[in-house]
Wavefront OBJ file of the C-alpha trace (Angstrom):
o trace
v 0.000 0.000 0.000
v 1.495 3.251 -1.034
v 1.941 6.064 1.534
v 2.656 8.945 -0.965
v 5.595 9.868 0.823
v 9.271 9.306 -1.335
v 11.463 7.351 -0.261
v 13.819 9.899 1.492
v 10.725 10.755 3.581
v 10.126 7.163 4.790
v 13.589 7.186 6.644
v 12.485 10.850 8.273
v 11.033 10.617 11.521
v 7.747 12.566 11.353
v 8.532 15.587 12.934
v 11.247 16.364 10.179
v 9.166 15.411 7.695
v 6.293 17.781 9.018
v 9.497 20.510 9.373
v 9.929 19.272 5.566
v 6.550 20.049 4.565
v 6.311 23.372 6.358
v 9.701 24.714 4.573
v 8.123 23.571 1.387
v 5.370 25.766 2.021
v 7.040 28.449 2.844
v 9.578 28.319 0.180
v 6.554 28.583 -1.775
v 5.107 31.679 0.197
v 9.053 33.352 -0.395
v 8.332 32.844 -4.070
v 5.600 34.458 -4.572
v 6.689 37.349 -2.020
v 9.630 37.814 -4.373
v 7.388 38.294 -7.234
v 5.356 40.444 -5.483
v 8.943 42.554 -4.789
v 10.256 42.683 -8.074
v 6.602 43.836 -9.486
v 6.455 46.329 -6.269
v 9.919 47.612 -7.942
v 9.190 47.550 -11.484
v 6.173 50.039 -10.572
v 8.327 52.587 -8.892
v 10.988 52.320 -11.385
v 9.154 55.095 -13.306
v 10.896 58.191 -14.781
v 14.091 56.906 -14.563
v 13.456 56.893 -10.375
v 14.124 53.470 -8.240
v 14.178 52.805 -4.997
v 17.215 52.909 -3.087
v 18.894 49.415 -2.573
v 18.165 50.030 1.343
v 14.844 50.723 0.374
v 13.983 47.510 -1.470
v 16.039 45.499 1.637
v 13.826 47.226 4.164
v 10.746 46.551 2.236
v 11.871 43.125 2.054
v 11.987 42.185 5.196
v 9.035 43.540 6.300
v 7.852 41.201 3.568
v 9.461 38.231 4.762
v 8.324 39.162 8.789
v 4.601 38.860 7.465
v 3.739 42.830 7.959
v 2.549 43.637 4.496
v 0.566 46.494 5.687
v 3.775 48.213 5.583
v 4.255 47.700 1.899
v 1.094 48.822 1.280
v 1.530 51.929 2.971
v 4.637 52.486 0.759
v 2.447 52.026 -2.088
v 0.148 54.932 -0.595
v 2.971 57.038 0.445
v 2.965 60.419 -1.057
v 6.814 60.358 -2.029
v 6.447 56.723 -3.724
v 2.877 58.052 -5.348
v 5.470 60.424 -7.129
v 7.174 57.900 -8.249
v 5.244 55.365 -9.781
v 3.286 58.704 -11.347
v 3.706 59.543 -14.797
v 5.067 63.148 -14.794
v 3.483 66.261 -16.493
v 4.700 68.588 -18.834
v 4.298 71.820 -18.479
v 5.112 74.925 -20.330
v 5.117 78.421 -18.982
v 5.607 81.177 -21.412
v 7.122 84.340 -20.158
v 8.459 82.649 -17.132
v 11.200 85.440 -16.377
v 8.639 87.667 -16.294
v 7.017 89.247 -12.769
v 3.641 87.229 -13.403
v 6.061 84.012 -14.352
v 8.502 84.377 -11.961
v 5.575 84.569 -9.172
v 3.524 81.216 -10.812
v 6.288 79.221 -11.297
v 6.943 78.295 -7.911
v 3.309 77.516 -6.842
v 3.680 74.975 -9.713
v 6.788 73.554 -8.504
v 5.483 73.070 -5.066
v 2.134 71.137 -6.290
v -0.563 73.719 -5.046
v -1.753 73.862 -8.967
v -1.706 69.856 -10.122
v -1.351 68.180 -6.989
v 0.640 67.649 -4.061
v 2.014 64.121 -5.677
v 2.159 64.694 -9.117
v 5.722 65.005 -10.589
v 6.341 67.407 -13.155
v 8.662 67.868 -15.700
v 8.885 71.892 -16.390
v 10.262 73.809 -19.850
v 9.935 77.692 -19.198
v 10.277 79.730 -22.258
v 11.044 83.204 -22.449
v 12.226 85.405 -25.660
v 16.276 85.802 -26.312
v 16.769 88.897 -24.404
v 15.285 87.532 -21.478
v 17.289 84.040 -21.019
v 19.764 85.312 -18.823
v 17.352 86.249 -16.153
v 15.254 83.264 -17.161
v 18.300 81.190 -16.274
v 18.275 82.810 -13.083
v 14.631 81.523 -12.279
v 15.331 78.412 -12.931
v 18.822 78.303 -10.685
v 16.214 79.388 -8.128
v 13.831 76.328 -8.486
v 16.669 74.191 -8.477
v 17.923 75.305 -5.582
v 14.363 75.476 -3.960
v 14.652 71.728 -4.333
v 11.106 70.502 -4.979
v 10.621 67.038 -4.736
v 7.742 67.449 -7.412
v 9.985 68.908 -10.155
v 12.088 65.897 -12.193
v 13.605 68.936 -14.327
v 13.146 72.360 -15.247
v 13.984 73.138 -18.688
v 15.114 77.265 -19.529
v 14.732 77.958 -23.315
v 14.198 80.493 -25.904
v 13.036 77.939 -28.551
v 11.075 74.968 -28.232
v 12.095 73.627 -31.032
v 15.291 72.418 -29.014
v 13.596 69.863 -27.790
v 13.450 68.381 -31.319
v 16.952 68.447 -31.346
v 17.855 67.029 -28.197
v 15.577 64.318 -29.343
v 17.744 63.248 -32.202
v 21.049 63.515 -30.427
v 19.381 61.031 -27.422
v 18.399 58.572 -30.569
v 21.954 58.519 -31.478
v 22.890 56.975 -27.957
v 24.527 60.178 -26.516
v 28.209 59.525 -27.505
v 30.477 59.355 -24.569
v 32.189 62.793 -24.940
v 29.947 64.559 -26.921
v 29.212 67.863 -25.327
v 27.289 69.678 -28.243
v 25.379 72.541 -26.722
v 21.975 74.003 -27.629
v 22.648 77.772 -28.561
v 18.794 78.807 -26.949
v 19.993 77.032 -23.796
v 22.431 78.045 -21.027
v 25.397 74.957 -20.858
v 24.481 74.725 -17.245
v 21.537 73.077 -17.937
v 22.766 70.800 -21.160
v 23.024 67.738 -19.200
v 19.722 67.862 -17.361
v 17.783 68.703 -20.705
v 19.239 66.401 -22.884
v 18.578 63.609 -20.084
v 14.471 64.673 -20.077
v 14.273 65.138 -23.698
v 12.321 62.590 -24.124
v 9.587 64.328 -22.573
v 8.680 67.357 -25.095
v 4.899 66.397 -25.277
v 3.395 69.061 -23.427
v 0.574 68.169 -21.086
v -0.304 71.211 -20.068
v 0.722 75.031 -21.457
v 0.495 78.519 -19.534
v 0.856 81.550 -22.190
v 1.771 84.654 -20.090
v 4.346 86.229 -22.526
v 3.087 88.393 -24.975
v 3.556 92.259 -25.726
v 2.460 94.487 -23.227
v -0.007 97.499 -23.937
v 2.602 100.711 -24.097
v 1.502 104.265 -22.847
v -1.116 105.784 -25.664
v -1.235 102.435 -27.604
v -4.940 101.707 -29.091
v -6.462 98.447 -28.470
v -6.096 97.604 -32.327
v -2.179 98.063 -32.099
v -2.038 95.769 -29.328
v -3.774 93.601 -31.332
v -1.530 93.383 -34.127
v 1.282 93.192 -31.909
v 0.078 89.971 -30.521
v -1.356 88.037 -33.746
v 2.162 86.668 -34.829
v 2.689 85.981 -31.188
v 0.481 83.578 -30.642
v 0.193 82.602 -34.210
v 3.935 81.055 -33.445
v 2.637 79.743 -29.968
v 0.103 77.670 -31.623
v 2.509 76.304 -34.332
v 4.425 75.569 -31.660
v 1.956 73.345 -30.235
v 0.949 72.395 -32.871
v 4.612 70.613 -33.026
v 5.279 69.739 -29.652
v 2.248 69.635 -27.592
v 0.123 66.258 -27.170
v -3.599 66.478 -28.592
v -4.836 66.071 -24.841
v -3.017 69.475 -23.864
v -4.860 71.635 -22.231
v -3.976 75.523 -23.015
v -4.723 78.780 -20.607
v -4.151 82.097 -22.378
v -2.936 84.744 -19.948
v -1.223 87.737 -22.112
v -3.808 90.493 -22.548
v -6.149 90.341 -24.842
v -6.419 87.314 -23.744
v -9.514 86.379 -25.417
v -8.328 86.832 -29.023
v -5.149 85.799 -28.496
v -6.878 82.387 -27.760
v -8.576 82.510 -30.348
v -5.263 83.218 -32.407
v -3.334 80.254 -30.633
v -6.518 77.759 -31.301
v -6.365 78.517 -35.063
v -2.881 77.822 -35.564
v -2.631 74.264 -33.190
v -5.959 72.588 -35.043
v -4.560 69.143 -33.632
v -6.010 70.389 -29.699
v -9.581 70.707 -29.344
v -11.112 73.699 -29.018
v -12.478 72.677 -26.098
v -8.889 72.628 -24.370
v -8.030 76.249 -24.964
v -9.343 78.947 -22.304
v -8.180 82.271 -21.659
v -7.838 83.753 -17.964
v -10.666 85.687 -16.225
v -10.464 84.053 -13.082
v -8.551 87.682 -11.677
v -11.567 89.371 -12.165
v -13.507 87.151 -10.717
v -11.380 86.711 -7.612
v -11.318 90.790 -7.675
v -15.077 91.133 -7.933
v -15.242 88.165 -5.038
v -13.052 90.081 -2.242
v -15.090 93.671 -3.430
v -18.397 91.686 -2.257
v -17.145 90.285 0.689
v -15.649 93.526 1.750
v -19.158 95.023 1.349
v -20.405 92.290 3.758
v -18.171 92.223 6.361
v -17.541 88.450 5.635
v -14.210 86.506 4.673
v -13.432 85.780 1.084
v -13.917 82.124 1.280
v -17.283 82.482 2.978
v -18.325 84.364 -1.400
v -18.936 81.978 -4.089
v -20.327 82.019 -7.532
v -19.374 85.230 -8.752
v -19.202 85.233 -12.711
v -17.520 87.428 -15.444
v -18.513 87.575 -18.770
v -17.083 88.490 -22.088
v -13.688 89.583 -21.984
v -11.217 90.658 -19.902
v -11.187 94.391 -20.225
v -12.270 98.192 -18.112
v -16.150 97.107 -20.334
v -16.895 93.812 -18.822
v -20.117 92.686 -17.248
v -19.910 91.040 -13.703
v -22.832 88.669 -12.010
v -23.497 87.695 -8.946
v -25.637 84.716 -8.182
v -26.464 81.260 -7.188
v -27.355 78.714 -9.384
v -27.904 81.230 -11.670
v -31.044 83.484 -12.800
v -34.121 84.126 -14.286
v -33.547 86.742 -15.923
v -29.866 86.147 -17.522
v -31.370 85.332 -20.716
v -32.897 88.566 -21.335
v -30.285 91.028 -19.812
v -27.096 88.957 -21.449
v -27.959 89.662 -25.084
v -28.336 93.657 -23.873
v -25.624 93.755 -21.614
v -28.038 95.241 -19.005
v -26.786 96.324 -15.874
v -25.826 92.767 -13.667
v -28.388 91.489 -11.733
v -27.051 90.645 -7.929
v -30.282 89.394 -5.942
v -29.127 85.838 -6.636
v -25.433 86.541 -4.984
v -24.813 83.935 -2.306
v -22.782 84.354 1.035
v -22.317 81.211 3.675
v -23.021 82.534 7.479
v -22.712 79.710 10.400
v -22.351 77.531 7.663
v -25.302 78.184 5.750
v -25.959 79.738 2.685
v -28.051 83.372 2.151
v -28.741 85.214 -0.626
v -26.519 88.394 -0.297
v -28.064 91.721 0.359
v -26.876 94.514 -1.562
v -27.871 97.688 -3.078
v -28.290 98.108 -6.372
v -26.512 101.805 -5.969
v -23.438 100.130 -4.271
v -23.387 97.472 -7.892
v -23.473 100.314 -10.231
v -22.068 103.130 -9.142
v -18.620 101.026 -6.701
v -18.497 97.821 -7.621
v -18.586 97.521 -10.886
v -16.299 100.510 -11.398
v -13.861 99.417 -8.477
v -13.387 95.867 -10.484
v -13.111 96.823 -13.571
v -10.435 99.596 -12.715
v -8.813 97.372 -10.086
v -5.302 96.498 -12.341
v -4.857 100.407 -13.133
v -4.920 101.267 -9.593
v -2.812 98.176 -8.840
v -0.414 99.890 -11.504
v -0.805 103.577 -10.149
v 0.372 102.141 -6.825
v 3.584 100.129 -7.214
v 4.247 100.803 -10.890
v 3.914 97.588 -11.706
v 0.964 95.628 -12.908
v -0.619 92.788 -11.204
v 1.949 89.854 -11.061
v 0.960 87.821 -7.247
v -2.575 88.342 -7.770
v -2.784 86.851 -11.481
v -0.208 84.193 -10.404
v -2.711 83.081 -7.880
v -5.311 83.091 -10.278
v -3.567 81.174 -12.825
v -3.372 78.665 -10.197
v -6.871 79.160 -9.513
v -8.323 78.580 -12.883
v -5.969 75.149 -13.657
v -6.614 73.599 -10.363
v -10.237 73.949 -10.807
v -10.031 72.901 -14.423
v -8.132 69.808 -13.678
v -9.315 68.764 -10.344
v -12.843 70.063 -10.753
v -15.036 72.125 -8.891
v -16.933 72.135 -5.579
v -20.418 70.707 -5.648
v -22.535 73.337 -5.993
v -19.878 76.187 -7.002
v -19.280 77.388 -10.694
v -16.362 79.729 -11.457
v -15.369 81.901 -14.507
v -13.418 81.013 -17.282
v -13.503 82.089 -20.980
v -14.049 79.429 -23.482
v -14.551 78.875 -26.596
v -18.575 79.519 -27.722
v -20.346 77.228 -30.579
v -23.327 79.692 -30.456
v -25.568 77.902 -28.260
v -24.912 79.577 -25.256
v -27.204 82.761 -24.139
v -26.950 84.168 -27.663
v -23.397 84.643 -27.305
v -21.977 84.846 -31.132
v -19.984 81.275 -32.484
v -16.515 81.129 -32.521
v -14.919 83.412 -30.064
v -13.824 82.861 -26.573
v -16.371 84.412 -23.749
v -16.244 83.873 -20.046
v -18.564 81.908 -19.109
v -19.576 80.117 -15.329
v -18.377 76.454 -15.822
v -18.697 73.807 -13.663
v -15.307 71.402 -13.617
v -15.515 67.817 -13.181
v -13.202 65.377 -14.696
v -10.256 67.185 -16.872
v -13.293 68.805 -18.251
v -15.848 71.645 -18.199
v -19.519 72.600 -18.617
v -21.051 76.030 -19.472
v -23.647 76.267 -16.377
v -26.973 76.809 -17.930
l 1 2 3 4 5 6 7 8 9 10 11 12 13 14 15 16 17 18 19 20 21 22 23 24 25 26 27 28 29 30 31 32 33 34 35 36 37 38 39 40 41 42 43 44 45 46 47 48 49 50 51 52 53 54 55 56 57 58 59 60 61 62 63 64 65 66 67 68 69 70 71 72 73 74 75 76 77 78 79 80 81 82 83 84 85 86 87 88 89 90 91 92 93 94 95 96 97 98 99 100 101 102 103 104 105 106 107 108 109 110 111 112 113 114 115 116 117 118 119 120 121 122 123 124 125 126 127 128 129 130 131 132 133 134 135 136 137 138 139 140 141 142 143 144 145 146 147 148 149 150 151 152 153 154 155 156 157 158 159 160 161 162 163 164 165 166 167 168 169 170 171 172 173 174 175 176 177 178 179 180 181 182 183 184 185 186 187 188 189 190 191 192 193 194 195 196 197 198 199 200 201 202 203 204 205 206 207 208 209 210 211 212 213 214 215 216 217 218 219 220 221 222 223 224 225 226 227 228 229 230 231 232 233 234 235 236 237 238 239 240 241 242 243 244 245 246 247 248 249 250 251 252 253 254 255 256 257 258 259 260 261 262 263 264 265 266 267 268 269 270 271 272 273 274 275 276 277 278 279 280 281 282 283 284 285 286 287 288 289 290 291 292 293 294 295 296 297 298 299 300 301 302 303 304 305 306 307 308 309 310 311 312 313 314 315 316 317 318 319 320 321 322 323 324 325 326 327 328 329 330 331 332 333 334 335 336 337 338 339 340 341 342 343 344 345 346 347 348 349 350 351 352 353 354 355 356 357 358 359 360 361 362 363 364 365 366 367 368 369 370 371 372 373 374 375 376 377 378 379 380 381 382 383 384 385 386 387 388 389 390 391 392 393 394 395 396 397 398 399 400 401 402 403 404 405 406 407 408 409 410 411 412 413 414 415 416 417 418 419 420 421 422 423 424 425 426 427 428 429 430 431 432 433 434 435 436
């Protein structure tokens, strides 16, 4: 009669053979932990990042001494979230600039895509301005965020292109060729991250500021082959998920420029910045009633940014929009909406103090911010770049709209087709939606 035990284990007494079977089973278990390992390590190899050697030990034998918990918290912990996440690209035009030099670092530190998203950064100013754009970018360096895989200085995205090439040819040892748009203190770390020119995500602040006496139309033409060239350039480099915020006044038509020119983005990825007015017109209202900023919401702007645009207050919109949008009547405010003790109230304002302050104390705000330091707005529209993006890819609150002009088909409160016009969108998903 057979046993099923071999041979070897006949002559075993049976308490080695029962310490037989349980090594058996647990050199099974150590298998299967070490596949676990090396899959735990092929995720956070990501982005040419690993896990220290000490690292992978420790995690090891937390492994081996049964407390997987442990591993799994690694998994959830912010700094290995960074690395097994994909990093973004992002491109900020005029980032030597007072507006630029102010946004980039709220980038940097995550308060605009997220506190564990890596990010891969190109900042691109014009020639004259790379030497000071250098310096902005020694600065983030040196600010060492743990977000930031690279920041790239550059006059000319096109570089990109060519770094491209030179990593295809297997970066000959020796070869110290150097990108004439690009300070040589940076060579090394661009030509190491060249492989990551597809932009994700694209801030235009540079353009040609409005001089002294210079009409609207002259700005105008100042600005078409601007951002003419910006959308060719994404057009090139950018990936057809990109998403695109105009900043550089007008900013309006010089979305609509930049959308022309980069046909291979949807429309419905290109906005252009009004979220400054909005967050002026918020504070004016909360000054008025005595409550803190945050405790304001749903304030909209619409049309443009510019001294002529219209400003509504409101909650889940109004009756009457329909009518008074097409004839740009004076805004309607009954509808604006303030939380006290946690609970929200229409706000109570006259229509004297709409009319005759706020509207005039908005739209003039940026003069008087220029008449005081001699300097346009630079913190304030930083912030609201930062605004805008993390509302646009994170989404919005439940219940809360903000403004944002984008691009109209025609079937929005008789607004004309094909032009950008702030609107109140809701965010949700990467995406947004005209409130209506």
């Amino acid at each position: 009669m057979s046993t099923g035990l071999s041979k070897e284990d006949t002559i075993l007494p049976r308490n080695d053979r029962k310490t037989k079977e349980e090594l058996n089973e647990r050199n099974s278990a150590l298998s299967q932990i070490h596949k676990e390992l090396q899959s735990v390590r092929k995720e956070l190899l990501v982005s040419g990042c690993a896990l220290t050697a000490a690292t992978f030990r420790s995690a090891a034998r937390k492994y081996l001494l049964g407390v997987r918990e442990e591993v799994d918290y690694l998994r959830q912990h912010r700094f290995a979230r960074t690395l097994i996440k994909e990093p973004l690209r992002v491109v900020i035009t005029g980032a030597a600039g007072q507006v630029g030099y102010a946004l980039v670092p709220l980038v940097a530190s995550g308060q605009v895509l997220g506190l564990d998203q890596p990010l891969i950064l190109t900042l691109l100013e014009i020639p004259s301005a790379l030497k000071a754009l250098n310096g902005v970018a020694m600065e983030i360096e040196d600010g060492a965020y743990p977000l930031v895989d690279a920041v790239i200085p550059t006059t000319d995205p096109a570089v990109k292109e060519e770094g491209e090439k030179e990593r295809e040819r297997g970066f000959e040892k020796g070869n110290k060729k150097k990108y004439k748009t690009i300070d040589s203190s940076f060579c090394c770390i661009t030509i190491f991250f060249l492989k990551y020119y597809y932009v994700d995500y694209a801030i235009l602040v540079g353009g040609f500021p409005r001089g002294v006496g210079m009409e609207r139309k002259d700005l105008l033409a100042k600005n078409a082959p601007i951002f003419q060239s910006m959308g060719e350039g994404l057009q090139k480099y950018a990936k057809e998920t990109c998403k695109v915020l105009v900043v550089a006044n007008p900013a309006n038509t010089n979305c609509l420029t930049c959308s022309r020119h980069a046909t291979k983005i949807p429309r419905r990825n290109f906005a252009a910045l009004t979220r400054l007015d909005q967050n002026r017109a918020t504070v004016q209202l909360a000054h008025k009633l005595g409550v803190p900023v945050r405790a304001v919401s749903n304030v909209a702007i619409w049309g443009n940014h510019s001294n002529t645009q219209l400003h509504f207050l409101f909650l889940f919109f109004f009756d009457t929009l329909q009518n008074s949008i097409s004839s740009f009547q004076v805004p309607d405010v009954s509808h604006a909406v303030v939380a006290v003790d946690g609970v929200q109230k229409k706000a109570e304002v006259e229509e004297k103090w709409v009319s005759g302050e706020f509207i005039p104390s908005v739209q003039q705000r940026g003069k008087a911010v220029l008449e005081a330091r001699n300097s346009s707005s630079a913190v304030s529209a930083a912030n609201a770049i930062k605004d805008a993006i993390r509302d646009w890819h994170f989404g919005t609150p439940e219940g809360a709209h903000v403004a944002l002009a984008v691009y109209s088909d025609g079937s929005h409160y008789g607004v004309a087709k094909d032009i950008f016009f702030s609107f109140p969108v809701t965010c949700k998903n990467g995406t947004y939606t005209i409130v209506s």
